[in-house]
Every structure is written in structure tokens, then in C-alpha cells.
C-alpha positions in Angstrom: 38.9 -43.6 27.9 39.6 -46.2 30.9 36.1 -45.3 32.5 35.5 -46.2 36.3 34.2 -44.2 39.3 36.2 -41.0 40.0 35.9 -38.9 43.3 36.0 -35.7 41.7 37.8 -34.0 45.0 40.2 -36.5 44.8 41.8 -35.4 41.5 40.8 -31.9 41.8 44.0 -31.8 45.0 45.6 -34.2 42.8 46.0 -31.2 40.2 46.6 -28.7 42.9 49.3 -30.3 44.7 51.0 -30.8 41.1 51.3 -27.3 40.2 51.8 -26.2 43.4 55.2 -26.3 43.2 55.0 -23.4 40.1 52.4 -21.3 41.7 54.6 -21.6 45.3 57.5 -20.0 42.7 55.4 -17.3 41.1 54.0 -16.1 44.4 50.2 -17.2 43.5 47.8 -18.8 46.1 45.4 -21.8 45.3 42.2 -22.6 46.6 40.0 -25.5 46.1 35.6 -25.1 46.5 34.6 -28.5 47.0 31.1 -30.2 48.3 31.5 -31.3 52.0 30.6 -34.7 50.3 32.7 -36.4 47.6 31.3 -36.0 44.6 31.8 -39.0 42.3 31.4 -39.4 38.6 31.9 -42.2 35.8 34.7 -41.3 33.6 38.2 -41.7 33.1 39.9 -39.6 36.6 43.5 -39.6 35.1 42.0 -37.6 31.9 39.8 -35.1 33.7 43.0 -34.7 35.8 44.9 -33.7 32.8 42.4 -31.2 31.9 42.2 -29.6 35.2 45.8 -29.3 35.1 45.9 -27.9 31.9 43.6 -25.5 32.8 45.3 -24.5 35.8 48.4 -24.0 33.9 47.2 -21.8 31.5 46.0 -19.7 34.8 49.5 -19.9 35.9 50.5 -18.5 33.0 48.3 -15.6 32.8 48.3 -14.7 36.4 50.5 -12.1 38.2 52.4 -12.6 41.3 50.5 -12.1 43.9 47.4 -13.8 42.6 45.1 -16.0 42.6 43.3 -19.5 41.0 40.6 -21.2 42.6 39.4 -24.5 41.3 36.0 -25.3 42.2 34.1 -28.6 41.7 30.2 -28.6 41.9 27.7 -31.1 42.2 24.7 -30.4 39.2 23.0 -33.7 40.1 23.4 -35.4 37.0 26.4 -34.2 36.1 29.5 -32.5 38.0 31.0 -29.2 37.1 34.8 -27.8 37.3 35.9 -24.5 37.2 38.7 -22.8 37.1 38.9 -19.3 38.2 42.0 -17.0 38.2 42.9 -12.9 38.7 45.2 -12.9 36.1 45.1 -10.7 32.9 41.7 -11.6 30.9 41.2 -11.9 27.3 39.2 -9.8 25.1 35.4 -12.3 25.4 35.5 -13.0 21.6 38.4 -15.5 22.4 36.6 -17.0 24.3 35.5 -19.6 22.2 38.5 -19.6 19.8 41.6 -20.7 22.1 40.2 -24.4 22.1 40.8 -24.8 18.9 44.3 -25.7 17.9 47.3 -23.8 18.2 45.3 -20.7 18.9 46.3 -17.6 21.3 45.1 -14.9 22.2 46.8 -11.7 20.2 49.8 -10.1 21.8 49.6 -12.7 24.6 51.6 -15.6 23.9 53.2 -17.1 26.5 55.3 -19.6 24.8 53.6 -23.4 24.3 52.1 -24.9 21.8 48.3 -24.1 21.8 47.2 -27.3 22.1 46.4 -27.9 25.8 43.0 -26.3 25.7 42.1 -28.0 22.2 43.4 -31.4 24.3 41.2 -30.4 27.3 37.9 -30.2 24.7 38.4 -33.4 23.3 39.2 -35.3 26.6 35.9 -33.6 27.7 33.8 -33.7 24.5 34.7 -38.2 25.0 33.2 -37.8 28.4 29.7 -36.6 26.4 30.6 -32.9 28.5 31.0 -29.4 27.6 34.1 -27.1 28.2 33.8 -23.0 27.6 35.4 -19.8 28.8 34.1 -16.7 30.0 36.7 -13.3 30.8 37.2 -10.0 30.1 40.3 -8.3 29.6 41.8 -6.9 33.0 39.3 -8.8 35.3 40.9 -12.4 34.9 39.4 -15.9 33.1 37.1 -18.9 34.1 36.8 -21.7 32.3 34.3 -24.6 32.9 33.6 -28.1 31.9 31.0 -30.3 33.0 30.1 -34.0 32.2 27.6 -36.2 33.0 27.8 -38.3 35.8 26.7 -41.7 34.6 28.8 -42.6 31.6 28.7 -46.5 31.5 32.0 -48.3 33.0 34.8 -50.0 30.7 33.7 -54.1 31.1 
């Protein structure tokens, strides 16, 4: 990881503005929840971008036309939060856990790729000493979190 301070609103439009392009095409609207103040964190921003993109994508993915994924960055004191919340079609919760290990899918809901982007996403965040998980149900849409903490030491 290249570690060095990251405004965590800065890379959160970052990933919005790059798949905005796609969700434009599929007819689904973006929203960003940010702190009025930029939040910034000690970590590697290209990375975390990655993962919120990933994230993102999968929503794009699993989203009708017509809906919607906000992204949402929190301030936890010590650590930041991200989520990423979308309307799309939900997965049955005992996935939850097992689609960020590799090259797993949810049953009868394959949308092509390889299955790695969410097992990519855990490891960038498990580097950053953080935690990434997914809660949904089946018809009602998916969130999925990380967090890290905010004071990982710089590179020297």
C-alpha cells in the first residue's frame, strides 16, 4: 500500500464520476452522503478508490433501471466508514458473507465477471487493518460496508 493522507470525499466523487457514465446508460441515479467537513484518513486513496468502485459496480449490476445507489462516507472518529447502498435485486442474507470469497456468486444470479472484485475489495481493506461486510435481502436491495481506521502510519 502507498499510504499518505486521503480526503475520503475526494475519492468517493472520484468513483462516482467514473461509473457515471454506466449508471447515465442504465437509467440509475447516484447520490453521494458525505460530512459537511472532509473527512481524511491514512491509507492508500487510489486503493480504497478501487474498492468503492468495485462496489458500485457490482450495484450497477444488480440494479434495475430506474434505480438507485447511494454511496455514503461517515466519520466514526477513529476510523471512517463507506457504504454503498443500492435498490437493486438483493440476495438471499446467507451470501452475505460468502461473495468475498473468490469466484463466488450468488445462485441463479450471475451477471457475467469473474468473482473476484469483492474478494479484491477484502484484501485491499483487510491491508488497511479495516473490515468490509454485506447486509441484504432478496427483493429489498444490498449494502455493503467497509471501514478502516484512520491513523495507519504513512509510507517514509
Amino acid at each position: 500500500l502507498n499510504i499518505s493522507k486521503t480526503n475520503v470525499n475526494f475519492i468517493i466523487s472520484n468513483a462516482l464520476e467514473a461509473l457515471g457514465g454506466t449508471a447515465m446508460k442504465k437509467n440509475i441515479r447516484l447520490e453521494k452522503v458525505v460530512p459537511e467537513k472532509s473527512v481524511t484518513v491514512n491509507a492508500d486513496g487510489e486503493m480504497l478508490q478501487r474498492v468503492i468502485i468495485n462496489l458500485m459496480g457490482n450495484s450497477l449490476n444488480y440494479t434495475p433501471r430506474g434505480g438507485t445507489i447511494t454511496v455514503t462516507g461517515r466519520d466514526l472518529g477513529d476510523r471512517i466508514q463507506v457504504e454503498v447502498a443500492d435498490t437493486g435485486i438483493g440476495m438471499p442474507p446467507e451470501y452475505c458473507s460468502k461473495i468475498f470469497d473468490k469466484f463466488q456468486q450468488v445462485k441463479g444470479q450471475s451477471k457475467g465477471g469473474t468473482g473476484l472484485g469483492l474478494t479484491i475489495s477484502k484484501e485491499v481493506v483487510l491491508a488497511h487493518e479495516g473490515k468490509i461486510w454485506a447486509e441484504s435481502e432478496v427483493g429489498k436491495g444490498s449494502r455493503f460496508f467497509f471501514e478502516i481506521p484512520k491513523g495507519l502510519k504513512p509510507e517514509e
